[in-house]
N, C-alpha and C positions, 0 to 999 in steps of 0.2 A: 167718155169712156177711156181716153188715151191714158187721162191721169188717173184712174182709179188704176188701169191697168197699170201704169208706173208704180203709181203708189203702194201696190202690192205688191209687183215685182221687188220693188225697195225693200221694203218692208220683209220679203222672202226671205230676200240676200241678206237684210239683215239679222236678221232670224236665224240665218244659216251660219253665216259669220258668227254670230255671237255664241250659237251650239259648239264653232268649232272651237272658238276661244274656253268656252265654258272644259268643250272634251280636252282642251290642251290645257288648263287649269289643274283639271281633277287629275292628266296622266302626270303632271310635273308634282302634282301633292300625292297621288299616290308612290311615284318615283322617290318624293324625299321621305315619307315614311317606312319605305321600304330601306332606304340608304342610313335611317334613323334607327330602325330595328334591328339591321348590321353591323352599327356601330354600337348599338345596346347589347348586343352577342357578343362583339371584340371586346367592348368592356368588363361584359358580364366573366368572357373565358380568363381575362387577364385578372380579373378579382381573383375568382376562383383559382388558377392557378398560382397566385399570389399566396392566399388562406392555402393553398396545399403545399405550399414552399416554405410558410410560416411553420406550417404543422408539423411537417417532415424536422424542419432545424430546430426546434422547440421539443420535440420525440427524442432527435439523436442529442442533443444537447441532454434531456434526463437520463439516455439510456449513459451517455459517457461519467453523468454523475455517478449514477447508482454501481457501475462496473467500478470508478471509484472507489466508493464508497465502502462497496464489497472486497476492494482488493485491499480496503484499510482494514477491515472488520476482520479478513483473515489474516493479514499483520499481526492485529493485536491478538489474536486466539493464540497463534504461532508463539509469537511472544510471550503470553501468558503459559502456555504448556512449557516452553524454554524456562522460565522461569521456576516455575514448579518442579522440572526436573533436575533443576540447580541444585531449588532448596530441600530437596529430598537427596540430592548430592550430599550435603552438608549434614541432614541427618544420619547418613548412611556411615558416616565417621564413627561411629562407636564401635559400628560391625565391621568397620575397614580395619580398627587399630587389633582385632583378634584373628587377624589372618596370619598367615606364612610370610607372603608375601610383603605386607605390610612392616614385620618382626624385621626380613631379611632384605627390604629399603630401607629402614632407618638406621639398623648396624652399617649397613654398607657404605651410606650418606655421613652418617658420625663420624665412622672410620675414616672415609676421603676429608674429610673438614679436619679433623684430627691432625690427620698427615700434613695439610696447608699449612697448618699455624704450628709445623714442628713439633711435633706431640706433645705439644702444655696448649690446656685449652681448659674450659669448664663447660657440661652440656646439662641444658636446662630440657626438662622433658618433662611430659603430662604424668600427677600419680599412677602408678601400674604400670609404665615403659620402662624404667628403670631396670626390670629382669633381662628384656629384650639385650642391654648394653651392658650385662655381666661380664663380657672378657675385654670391657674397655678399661686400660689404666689411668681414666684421668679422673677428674670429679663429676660425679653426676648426680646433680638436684632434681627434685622431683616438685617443682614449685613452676614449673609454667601453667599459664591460662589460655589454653588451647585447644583445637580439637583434636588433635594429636601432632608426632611429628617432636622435633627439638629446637633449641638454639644454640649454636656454637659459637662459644666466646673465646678470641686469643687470654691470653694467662695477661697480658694487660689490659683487657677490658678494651681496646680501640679498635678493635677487627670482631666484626659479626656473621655468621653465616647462619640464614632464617630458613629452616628447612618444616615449619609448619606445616600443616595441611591446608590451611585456609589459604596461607601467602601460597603455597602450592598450586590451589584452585583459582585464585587470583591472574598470577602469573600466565595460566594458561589458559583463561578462560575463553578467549576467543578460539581455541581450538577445542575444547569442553562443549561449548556452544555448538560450533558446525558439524561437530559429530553426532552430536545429541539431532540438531536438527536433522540432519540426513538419517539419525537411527526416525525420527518421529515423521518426518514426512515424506521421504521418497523409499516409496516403496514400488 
């Protein structure tokens, strides 16, 4: 009986032992799947926060296009309304050459060019201006290709003074422009 008694008791102990071994097994396996499913979260949040840092720079990267984009598109509208107010500038010359004021620029401009070149000069001006420069005494042809306006020539032909409408509008076109725009857009 001594050894059966032993041989159980062994057997107990072993038994015991090896449950404990088994419950120290299962807590370190279930300890590294829990320390694995933690590190599957840390991964998981760093993904994710990754895709939402991708997302965000990829959003503000279109939206800086598009305000671009738009800040070209009203460039050219801008441009294009400048443009069109120009060329309606330019048509507006038939109705500028029958004003007052138009008649009493171009005597006044003749008359000073006149004065320059020692009163011998020849002025070229658009058909129909010619009434305008009635009390000038010098020659005045009526053969310029213009939209209105003159040109004044010294009596040797080597001195010119270009009082056109167009070289006018030319001349000053960058302040033509910034008026216009500020009549067109700041309001």
């Amino acid at each position: 009986m001594g050894i059966e008694k032993l041989t159980s008791t062994l057997l107990k102990e072993g038994e015991e032992e090896a449950n404990k071994i088994v419950e120290t097994a299962k807590w370190h396996v279930q300890k590294m799947i829990e320390e694995e499913r933690a590190k599957q979260q840390e991964r998981k949040k760093a993904v994710e926060e990754e895709v939402k840092k991708l997302f965000n720079d990829e959003r503000n990267e279109r939206l800086a296009w598009a305000r671009l984009e738009g800040k070209r598109i009203i460039a050219e509208a801008k441009e294009d309304a400048i443009k069109r107010a120009v060329d309606e500038l330019y048509e507006l010359a038939p109705q500028i050459r029958k004003s007052n004021e138009y008649a009493r620029w171009l005597a006044r401009e003749v008359g000073n060019a006149i004065a320059d070149f020692g009163g011998k000069a020849t002025v070229r001006v658009v058909k129909g201006d010619k009434k305008i420069l009635q009390k000038i005494s010098v020659k005045v042809e009526e053969n310029l290709d213009a939209l209105g306006g003159a040109i004044v020539e010294s009596a040797d032909g080597k001195m010119r003074v270009d009082l056109r409408l167009e070289t006018l509008f030319e001349s000053r076109s960058d302040d033509i422009r910034r008026q216009l725009a500020a009549e067109l857009f700041e309001s």
